[in-house]
mmCIF file of the C-alpha atoms, coordinates in Angstrom:
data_MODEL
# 
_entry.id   MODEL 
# 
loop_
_atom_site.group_PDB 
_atom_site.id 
_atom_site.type_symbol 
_atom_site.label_atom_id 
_atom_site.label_alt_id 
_atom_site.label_comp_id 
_atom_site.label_asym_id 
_atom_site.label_entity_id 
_atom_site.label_seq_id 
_atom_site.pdbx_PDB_ins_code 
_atom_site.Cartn_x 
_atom_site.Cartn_y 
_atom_site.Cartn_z 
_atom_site.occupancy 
_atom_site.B_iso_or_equiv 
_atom_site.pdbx_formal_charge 
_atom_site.auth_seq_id 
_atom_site.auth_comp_id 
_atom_site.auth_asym_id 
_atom_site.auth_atom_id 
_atom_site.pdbx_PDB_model_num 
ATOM 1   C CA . UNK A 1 1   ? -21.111 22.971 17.377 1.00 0.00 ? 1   UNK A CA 1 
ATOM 2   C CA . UNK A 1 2   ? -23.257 20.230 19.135 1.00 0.00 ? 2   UNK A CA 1 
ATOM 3   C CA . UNK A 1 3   ? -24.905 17.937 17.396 1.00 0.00 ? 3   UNK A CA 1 
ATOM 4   C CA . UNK A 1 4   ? -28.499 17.079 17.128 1.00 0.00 ? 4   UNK A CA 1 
ATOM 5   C CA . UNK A 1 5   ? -28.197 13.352 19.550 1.00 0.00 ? 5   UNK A CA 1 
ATOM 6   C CA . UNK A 1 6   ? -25.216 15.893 21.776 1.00 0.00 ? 6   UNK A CA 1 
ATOM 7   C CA . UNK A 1 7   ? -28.160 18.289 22.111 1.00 0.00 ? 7   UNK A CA 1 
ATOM 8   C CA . UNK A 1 8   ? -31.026 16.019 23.017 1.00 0.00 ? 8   UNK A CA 1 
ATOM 9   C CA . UNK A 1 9   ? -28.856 13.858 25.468 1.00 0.00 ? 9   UNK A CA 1 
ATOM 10  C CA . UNK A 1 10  ? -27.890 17.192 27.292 1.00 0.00 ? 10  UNK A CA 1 
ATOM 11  C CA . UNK A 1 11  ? -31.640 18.145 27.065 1.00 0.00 ? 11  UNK A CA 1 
ATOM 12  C CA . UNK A 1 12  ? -32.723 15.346 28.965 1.00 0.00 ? 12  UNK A CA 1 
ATOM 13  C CA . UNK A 1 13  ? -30.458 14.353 30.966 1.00 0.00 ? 13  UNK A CA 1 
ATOM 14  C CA . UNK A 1 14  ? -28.472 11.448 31.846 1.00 0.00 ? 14  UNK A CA 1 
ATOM 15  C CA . UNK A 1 15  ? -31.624 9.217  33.260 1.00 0.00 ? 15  UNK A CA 1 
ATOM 16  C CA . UNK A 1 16  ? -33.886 9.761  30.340 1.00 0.00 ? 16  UNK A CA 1 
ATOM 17  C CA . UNK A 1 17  ? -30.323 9.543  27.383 1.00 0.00 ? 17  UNK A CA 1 
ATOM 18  C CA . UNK A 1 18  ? -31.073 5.919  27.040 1.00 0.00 ? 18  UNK A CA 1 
ATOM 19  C CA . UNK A 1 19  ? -35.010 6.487  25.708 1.00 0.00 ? 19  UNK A CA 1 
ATOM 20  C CA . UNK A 1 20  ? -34.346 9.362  24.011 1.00 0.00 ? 20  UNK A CA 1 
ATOM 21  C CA . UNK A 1 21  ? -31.935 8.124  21.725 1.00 0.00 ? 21  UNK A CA 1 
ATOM 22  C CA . UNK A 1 22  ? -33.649 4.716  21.062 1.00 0.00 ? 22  UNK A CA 1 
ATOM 23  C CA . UNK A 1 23  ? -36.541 7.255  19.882 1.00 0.00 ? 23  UNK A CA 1 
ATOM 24  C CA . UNK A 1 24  ? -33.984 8.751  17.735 1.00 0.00 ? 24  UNK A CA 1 
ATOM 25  C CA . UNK A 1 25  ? -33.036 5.558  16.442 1.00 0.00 ? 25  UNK A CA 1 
ATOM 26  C CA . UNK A 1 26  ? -36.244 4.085  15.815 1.00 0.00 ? 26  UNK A CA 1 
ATOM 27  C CA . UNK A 1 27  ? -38.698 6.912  15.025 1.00 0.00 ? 27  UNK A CA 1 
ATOM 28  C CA . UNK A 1 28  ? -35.765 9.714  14.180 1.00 0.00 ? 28  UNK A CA 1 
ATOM 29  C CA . UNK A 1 29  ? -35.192 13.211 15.679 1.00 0.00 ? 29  UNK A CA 1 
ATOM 30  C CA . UNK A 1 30  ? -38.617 14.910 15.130 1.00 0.00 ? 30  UNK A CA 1 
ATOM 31  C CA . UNK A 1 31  ? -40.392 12.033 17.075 1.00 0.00 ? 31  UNK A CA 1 
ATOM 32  C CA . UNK A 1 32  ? -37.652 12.319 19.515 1.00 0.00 ? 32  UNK A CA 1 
ATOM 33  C CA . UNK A 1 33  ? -37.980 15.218 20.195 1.00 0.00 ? 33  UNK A CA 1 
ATOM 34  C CA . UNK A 1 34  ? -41.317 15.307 20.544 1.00 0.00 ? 34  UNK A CA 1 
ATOM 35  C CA . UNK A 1 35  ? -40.813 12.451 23.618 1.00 0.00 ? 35  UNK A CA 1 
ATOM 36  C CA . UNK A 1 36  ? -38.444 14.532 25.002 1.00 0.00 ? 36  UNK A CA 1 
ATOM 37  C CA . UNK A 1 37  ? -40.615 17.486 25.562 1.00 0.00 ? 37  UNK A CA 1 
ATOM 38  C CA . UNK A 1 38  ? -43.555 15.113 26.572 1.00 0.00 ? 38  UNK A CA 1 
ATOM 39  C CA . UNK A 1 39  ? -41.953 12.887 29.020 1.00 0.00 ? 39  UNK A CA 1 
ATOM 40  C CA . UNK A 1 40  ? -38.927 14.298 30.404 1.00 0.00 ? 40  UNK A CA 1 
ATOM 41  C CA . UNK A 1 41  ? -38.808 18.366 30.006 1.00 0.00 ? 41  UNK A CA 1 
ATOM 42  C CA . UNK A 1 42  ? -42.161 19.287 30.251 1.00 0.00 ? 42  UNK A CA 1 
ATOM 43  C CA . UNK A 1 43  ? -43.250 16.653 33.501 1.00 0.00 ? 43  UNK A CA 1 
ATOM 44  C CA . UNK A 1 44  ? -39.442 17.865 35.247 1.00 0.00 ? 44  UNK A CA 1 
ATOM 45  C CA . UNK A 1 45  ? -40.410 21.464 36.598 1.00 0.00 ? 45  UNK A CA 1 
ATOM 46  C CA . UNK A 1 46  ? -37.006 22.400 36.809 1.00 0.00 ? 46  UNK A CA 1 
ATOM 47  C CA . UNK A 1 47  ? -35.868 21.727 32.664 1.00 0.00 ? 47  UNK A CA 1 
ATOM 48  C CA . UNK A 1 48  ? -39.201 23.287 31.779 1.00 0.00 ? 48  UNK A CA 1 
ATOM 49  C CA . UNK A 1 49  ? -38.637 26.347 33.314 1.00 0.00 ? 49  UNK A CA 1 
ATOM 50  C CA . UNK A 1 50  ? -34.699 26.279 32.160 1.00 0.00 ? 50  UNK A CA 1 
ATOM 51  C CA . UNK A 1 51  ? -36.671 26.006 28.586 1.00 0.00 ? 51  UNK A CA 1 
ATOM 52  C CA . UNK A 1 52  ? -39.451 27.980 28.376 1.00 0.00 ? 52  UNK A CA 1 
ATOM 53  C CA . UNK A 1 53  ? -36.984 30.811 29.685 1.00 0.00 ? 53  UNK A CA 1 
ATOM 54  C CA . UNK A 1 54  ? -34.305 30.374 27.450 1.00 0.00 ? 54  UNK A CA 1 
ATOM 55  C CA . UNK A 1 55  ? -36.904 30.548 24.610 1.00 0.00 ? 55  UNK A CA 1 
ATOM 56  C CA . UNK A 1 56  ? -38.639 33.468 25.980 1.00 0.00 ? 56  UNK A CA 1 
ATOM 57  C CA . UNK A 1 57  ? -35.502 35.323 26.375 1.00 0.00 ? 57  UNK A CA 1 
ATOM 58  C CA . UNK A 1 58  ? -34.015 34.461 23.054 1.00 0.00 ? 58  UNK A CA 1 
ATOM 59  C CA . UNK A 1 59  ? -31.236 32.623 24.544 1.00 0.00 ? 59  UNK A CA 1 
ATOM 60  C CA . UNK A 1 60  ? -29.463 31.469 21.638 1.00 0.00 ? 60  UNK A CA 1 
ATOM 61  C CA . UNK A 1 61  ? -26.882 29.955 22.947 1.00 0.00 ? 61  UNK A CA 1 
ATOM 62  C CA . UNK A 1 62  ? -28.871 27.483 25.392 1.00 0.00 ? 62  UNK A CA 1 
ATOM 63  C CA . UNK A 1 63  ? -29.116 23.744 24.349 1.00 0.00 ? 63  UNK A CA 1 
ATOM 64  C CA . UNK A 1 64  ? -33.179 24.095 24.756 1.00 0.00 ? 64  UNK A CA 1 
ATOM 65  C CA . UNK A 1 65  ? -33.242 26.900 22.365 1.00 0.00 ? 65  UNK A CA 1 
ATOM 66  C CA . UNK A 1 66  ? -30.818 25.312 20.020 1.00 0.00 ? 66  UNK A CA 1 
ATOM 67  C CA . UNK A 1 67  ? -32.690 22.034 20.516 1.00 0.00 ? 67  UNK A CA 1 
ATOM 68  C CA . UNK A 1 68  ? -35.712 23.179 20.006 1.00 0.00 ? 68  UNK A CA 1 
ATOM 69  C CA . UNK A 1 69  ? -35.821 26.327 17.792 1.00 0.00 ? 69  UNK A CA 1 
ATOM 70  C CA . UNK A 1 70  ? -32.860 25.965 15.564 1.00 0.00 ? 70  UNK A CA 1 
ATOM 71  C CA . UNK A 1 71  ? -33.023 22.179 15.182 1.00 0.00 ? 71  UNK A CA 1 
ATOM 72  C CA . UNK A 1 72  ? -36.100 20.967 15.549 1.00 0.00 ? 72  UNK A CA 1 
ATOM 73  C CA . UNK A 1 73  ? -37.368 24.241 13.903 1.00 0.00 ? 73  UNK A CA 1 
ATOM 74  C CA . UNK A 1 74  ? -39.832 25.564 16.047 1.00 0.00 ? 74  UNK A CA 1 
ATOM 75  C CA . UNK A 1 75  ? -39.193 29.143 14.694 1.00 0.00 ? 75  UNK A CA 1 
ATOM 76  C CA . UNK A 1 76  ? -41.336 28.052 11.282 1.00 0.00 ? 76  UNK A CA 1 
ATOM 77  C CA . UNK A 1 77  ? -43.889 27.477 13.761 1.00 0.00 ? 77  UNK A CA 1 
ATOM 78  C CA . UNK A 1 78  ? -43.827 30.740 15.450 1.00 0.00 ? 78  UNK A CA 1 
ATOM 79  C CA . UNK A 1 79  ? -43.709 32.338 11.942 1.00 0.00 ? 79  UNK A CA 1 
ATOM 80  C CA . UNK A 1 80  ? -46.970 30.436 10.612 1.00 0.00 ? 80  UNK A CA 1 
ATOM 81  C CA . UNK A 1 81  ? -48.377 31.847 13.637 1.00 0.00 ? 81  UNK A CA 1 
ATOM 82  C CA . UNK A 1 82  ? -47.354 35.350 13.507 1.00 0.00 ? 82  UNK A CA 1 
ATOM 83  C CA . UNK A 1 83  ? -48.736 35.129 10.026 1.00 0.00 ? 83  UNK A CA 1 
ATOM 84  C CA . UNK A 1 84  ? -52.209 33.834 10.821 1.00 0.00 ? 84  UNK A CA 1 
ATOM 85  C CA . UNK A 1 85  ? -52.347 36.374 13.300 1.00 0.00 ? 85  UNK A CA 1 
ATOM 86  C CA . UNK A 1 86  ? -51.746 39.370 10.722 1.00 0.00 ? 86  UNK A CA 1 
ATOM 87  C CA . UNK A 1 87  ? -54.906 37.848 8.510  1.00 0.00 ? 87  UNK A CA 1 
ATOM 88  C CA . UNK A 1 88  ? -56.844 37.731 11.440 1.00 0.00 ? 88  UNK A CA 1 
ATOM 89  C CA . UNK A 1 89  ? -56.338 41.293 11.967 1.00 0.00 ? 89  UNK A CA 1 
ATOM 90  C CA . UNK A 1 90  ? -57.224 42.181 8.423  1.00 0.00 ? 90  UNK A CA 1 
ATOM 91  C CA . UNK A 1 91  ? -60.509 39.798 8.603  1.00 0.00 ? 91  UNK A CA 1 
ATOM 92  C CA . UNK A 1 92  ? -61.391 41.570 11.648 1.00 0.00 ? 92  UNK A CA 1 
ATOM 93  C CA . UNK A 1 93  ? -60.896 44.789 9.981  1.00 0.00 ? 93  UNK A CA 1 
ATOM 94  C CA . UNK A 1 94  ? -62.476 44.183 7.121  1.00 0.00 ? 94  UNK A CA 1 
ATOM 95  C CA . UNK A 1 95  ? -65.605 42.259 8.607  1.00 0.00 ? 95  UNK A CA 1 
ATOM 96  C CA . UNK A 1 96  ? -65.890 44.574 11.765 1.00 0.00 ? 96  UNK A CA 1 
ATOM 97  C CA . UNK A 1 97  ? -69.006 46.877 11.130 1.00 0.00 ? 97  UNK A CA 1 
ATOM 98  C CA . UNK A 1 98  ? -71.105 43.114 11.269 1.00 0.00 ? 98  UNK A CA 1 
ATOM 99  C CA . UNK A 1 99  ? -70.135 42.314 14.577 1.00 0.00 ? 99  UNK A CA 1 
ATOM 100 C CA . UNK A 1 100 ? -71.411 43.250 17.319 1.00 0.00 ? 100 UNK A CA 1 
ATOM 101 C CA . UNK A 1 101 ? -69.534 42.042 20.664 1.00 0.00 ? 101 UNK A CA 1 
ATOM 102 C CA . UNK A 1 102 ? -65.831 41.230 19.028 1.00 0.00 ? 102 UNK A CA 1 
ATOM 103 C CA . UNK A 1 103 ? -63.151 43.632 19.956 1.00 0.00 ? 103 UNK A CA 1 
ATOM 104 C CA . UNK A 1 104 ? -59.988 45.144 18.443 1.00 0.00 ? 104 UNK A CA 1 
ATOM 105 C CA . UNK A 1 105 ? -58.648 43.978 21.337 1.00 0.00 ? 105 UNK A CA 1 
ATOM 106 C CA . UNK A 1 106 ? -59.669 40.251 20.741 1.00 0.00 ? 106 UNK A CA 1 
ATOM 107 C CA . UNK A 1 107 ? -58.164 40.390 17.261 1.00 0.00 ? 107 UNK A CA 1 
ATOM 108 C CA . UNK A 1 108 ? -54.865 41.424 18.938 1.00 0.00 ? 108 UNK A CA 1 
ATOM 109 C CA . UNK A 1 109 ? -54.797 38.799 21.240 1.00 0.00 ? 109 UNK A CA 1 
ATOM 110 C CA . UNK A 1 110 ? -55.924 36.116 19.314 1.00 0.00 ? 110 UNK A CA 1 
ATOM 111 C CA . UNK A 1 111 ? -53.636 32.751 19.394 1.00 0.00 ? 111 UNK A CA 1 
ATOM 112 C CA . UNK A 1 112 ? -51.032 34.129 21.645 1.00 0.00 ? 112 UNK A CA 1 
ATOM 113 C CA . UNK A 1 113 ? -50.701 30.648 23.479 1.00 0.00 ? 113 UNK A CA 1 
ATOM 114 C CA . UNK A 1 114 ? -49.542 29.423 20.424 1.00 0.00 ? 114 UNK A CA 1 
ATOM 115 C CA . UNK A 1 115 ? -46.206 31.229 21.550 1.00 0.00 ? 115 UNK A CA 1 
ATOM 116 C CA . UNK A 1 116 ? -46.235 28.908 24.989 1.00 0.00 ? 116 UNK A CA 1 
ATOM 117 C CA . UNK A 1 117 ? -44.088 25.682 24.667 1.00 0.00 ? 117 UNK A CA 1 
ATOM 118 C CA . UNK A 1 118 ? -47.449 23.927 25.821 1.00 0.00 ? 118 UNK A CA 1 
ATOM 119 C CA . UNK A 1 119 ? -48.415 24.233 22.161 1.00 0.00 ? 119 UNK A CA 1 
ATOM 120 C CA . UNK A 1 120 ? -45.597 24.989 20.030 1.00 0.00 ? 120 UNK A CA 1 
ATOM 121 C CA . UNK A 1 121 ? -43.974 21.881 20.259 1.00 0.00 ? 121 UNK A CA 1 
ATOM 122 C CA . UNK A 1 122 ? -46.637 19.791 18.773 1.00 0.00 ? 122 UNK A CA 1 
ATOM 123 C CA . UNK A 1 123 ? -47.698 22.279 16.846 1.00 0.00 ? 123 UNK A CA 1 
ATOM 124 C CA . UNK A 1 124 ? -44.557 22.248 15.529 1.00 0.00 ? 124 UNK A CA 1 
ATOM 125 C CA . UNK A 1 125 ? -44.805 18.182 14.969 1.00 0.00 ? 125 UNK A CA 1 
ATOM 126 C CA . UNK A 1 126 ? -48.002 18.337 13.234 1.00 0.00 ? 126 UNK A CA 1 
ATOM 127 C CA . UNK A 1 127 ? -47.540 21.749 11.019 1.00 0.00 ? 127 UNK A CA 1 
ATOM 128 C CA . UNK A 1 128 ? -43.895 22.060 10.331 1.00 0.00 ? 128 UNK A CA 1 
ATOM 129 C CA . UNK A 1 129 ? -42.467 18.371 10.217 1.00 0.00 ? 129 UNK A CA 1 
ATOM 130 C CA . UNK A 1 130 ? -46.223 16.365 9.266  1.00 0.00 ? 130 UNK A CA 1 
ATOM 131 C CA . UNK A 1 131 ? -46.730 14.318 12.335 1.00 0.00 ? 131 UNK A CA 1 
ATOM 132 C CA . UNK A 1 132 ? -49.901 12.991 13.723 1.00 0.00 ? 132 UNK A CA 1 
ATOM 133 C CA . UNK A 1 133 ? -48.641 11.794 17.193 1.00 0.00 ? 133 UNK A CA 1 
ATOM 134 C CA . UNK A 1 134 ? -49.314 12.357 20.828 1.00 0.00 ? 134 UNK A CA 1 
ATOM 135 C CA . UNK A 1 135 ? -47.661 15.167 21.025 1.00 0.00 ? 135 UNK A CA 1 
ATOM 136 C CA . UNK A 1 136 ? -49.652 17.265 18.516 1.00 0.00 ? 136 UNK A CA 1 
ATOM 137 C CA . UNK A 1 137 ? -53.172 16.026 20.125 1.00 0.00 ? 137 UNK A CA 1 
ATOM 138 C CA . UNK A 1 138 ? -52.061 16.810 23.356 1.00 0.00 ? 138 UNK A CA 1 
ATOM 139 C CA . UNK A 1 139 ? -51.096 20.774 22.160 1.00 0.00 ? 139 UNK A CA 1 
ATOM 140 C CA . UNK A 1 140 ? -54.179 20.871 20.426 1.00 0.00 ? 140 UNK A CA 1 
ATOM 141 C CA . UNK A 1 141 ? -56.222 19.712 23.101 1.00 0.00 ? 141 UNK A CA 1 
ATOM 142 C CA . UNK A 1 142 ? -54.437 22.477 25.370 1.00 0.00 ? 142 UNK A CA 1 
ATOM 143 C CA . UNK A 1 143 ? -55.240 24.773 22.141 1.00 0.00 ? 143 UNK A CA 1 
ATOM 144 C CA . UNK A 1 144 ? -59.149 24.078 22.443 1.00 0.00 ? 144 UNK A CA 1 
ATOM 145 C CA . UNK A 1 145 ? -58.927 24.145 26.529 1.00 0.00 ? 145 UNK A CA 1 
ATOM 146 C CA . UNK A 1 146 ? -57.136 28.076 26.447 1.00 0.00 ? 146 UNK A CA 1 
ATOM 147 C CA . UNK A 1 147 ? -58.790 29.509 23.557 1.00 0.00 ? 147 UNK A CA 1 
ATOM 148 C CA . UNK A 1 148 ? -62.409 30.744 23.665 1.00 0.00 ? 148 UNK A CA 1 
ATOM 149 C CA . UNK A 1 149 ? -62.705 31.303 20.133 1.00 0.00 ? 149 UNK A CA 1 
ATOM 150 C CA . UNK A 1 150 ? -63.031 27.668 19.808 1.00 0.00 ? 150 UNK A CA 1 
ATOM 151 C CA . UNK A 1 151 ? -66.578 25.804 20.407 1.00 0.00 ? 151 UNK A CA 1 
ATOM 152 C CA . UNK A 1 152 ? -64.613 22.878 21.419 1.00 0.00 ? 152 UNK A CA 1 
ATOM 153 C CA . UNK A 1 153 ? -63.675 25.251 24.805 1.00 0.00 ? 153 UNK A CA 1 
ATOM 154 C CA . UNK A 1 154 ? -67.425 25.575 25.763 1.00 0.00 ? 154 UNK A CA 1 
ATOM 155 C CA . UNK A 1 155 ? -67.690 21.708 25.131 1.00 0.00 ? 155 UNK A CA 1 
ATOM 156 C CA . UNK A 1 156 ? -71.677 20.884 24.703 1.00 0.00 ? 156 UNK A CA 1 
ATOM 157 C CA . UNK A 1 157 ? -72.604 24.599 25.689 1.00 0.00 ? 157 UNK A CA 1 
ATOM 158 C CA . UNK A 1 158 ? -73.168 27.735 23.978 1.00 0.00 ? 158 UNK A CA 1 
ATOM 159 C CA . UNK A 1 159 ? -70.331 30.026 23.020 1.00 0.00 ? 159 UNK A CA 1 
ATOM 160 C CA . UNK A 1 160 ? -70.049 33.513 24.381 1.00 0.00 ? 160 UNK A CA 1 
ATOM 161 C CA . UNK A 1 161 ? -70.993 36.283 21.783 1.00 0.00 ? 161 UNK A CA 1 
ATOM 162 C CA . UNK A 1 162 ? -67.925 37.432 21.292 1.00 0.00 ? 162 UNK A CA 1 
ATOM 163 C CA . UNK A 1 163 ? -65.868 34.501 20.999 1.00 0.00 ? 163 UNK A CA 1 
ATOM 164 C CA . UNK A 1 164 ? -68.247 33.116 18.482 1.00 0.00 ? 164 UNK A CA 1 
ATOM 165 C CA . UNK A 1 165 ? -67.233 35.924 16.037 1.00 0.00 ? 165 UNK A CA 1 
ATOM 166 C CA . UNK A 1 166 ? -63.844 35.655 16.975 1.00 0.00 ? 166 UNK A CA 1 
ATOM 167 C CA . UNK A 1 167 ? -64.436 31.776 15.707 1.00 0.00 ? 167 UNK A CA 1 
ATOM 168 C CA . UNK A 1 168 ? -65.613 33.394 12.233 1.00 0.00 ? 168 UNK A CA 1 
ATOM 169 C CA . UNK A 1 169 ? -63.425 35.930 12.177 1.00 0.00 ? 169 UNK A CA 1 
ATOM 170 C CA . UNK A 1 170 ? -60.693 33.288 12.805 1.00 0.00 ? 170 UNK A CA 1 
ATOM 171 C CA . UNK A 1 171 ? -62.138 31.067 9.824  1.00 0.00 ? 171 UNK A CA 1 
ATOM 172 C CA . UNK A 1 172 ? -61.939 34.036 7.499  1.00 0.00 ? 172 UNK A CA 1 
ATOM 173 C CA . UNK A 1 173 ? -58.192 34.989 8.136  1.00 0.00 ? 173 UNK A CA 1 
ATOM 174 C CA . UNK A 1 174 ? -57.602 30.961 7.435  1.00 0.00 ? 174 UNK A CA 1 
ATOM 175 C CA . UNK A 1 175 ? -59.636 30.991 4.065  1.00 0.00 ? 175 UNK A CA 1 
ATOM 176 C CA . UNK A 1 176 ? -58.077 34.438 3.280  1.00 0.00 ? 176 UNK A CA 1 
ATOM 177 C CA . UNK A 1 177 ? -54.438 33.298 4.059  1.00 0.00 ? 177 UNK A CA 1 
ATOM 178 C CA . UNK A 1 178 ? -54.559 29.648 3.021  1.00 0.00 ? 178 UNK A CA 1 
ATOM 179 C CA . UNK A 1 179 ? -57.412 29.070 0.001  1.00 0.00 ? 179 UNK A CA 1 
ATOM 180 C CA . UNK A 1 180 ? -56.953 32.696 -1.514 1.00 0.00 ? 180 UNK A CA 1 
ATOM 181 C CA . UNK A 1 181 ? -53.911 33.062 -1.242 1.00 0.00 ? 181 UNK A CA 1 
ATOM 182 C CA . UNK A 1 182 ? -53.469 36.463 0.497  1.00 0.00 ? 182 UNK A CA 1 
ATOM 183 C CA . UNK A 1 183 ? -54.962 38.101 -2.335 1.00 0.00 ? 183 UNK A CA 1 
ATOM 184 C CA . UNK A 1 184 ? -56.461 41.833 -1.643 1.00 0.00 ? 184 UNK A CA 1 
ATOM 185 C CA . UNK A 1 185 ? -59.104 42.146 -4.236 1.00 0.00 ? 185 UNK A CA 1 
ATOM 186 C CA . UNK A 1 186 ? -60.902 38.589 -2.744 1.00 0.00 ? 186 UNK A CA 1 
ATOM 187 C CA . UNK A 1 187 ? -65.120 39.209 -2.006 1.00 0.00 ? 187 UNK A CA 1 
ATOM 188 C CA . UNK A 1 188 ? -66.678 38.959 1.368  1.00 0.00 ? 188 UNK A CA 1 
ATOM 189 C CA . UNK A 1 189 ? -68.782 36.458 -0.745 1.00 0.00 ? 189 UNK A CA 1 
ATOM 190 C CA . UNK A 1 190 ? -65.489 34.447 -1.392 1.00 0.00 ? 190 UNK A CA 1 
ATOM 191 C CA . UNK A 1 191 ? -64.065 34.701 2.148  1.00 0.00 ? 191 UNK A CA 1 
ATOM 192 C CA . UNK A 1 192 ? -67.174 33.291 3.620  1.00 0.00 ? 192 UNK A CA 1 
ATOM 193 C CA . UNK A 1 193 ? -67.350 30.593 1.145  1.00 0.00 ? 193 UNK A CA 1 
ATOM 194 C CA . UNK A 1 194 ? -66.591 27.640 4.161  1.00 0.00 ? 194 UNK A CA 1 
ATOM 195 C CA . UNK A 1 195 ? -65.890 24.121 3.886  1.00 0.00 ? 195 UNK A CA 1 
ATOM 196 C CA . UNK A 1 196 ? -68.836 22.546 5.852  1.00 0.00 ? 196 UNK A CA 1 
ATOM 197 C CA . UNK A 1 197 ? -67.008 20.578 7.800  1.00 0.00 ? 197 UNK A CA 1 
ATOM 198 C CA . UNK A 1 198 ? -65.899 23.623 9.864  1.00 0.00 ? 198 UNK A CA 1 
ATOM 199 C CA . UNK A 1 199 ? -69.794 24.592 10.727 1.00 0.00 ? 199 UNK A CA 1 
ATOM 200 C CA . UNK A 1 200 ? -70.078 21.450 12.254 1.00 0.00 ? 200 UNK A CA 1 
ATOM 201 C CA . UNK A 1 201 ? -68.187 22.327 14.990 1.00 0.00 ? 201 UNK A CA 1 
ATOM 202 C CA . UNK A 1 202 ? -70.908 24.634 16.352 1.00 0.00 ? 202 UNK A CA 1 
ATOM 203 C CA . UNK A 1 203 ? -73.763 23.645 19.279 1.00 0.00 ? 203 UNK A CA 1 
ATOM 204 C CA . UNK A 1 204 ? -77.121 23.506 16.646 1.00 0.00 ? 204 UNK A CA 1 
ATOM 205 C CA . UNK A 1 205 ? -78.057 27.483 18.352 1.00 0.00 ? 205 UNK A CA 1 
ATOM 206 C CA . UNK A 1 206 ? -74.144 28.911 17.913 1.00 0.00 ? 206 UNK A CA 1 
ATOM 207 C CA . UNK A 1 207 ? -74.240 27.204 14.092 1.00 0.00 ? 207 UNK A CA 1 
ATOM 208 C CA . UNK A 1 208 ? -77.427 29.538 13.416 1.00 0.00 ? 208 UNK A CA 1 
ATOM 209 C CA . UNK A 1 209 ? -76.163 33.029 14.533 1.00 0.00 ? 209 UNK A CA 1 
ATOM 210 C CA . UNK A 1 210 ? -73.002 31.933 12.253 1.00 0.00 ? 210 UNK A CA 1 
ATOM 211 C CA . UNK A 1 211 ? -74.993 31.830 9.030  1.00 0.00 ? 211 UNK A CA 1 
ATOM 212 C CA . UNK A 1 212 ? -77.082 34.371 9.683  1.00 0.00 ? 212 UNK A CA 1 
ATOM 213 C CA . UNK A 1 213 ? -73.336 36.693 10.221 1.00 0.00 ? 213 UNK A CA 1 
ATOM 214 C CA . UNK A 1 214 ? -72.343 34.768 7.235  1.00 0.00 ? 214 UNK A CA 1 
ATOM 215 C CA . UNK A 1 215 ? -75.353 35.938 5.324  1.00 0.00 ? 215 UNK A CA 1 
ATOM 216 C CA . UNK A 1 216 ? -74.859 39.618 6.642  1.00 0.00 ? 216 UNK A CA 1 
ATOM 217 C CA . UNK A 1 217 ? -71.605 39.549 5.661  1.00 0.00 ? 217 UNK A CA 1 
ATOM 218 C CA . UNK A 1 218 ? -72.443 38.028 2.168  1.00 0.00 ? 218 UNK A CA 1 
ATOM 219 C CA . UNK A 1 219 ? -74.835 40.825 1.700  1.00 0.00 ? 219 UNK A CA 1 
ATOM 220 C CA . UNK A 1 220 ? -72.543 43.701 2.536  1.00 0.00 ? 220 UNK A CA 1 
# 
């Protein structure tokens, strides 16, 4: 069985061994991995296509899929996500008869590039292995610039009607799964009970139609 510096050096390549491993030595494996996606697999078309297909296609004996899904556990990632998708589903469900312009459809496809290498790898960094570096930013940055249901995607403009409910429906699967704890007999009153600081994402116009859903749903 390879180890973890056997799998990173084949990862990269002889060229970029050299970097990698004084990473590894410096920062250790999580932070070298993370500059091996960043710098070498995902800027060499050739290795990011060799990994994002051995990962799609569940190869489990490739070094990118051992590298990056057994080792650097990128699978605990893909189960948070798979996770927070399933409470998204049940906030939609549960919250549906207030909206107006959200879809079934919307719920089901909500976060899927969260499954893309793009994002997984810092994603991975920041949520599985606590790591506030470049690599995270940059996913999360690709995050807001794919996802809709984020006000940070519209930048200083309004948000389309039905991606600002997705945006509360997505807050309510979060509270639901993270601050209650998954529990079933939880109120609308409690899953709308927000943190501020996640309202002040919103352009001053979006941030009204949000309380005045959250009010509707408070009500009902």
């Amino acid at each position: 069985m390879a180890t973890r510096i056997e799998l990173l050096e084949q990862a990269v390549g002889p060229t970029e061994r050299a970097k990698t491993l004084k990473t590894y030595e410096d920062k250790g494996f999580e932070e070298a991995v993370s500059y091996a996606w960043e710098e070498v697999i995902s800027t060499d078309p050739d290795k990011r296509s060799a990994a994002e297909h051995a990962i799609g296609a569940h190869e489990k004996d490739n070094v990118y899929y051992k590298l990056l899904i057994d080792e650097y556990n990128m699978k605990e990632h893909f189960s948070q996500v798979c996770s927070h998708r399933k409470f998204v589903k049940k906030a939609y469900l549960r919250v549906k008869h207030f909206l107006q312009h959200m879809t079934e459809q919307d719920a089901e496809r909500h976060d899927l590039t969260k499954f893309t290498l793009a994002q997984g790898v810092g994603y991975t960094a920041r949520w599985v292995h606590g790591t506030d570096n470049a690599c995270w930013k940059k996913a999360l940055q690709h995050h807001y610039d794919h996802e809709p249901h984020h006000p940070q995607y519209f930048k200083d403009g309004r948000m389309e009607p039905r991606y600002l409910e997705e945006s509360l429906v997505d807050m309510i699967g979060s509270r639901w799964e993270r601050n209650l704890e998954g529990a079933e007999d939880v109120s609308n009153q409690d899953l709308v009970d927000f943190n501020p600081v996640y309202l002040s994402r919103y352009h001053p116009e979006d941030l009204e139609e949000v309380k005045k859903l959250i009010e509707k749903i408070k009500q009902g």
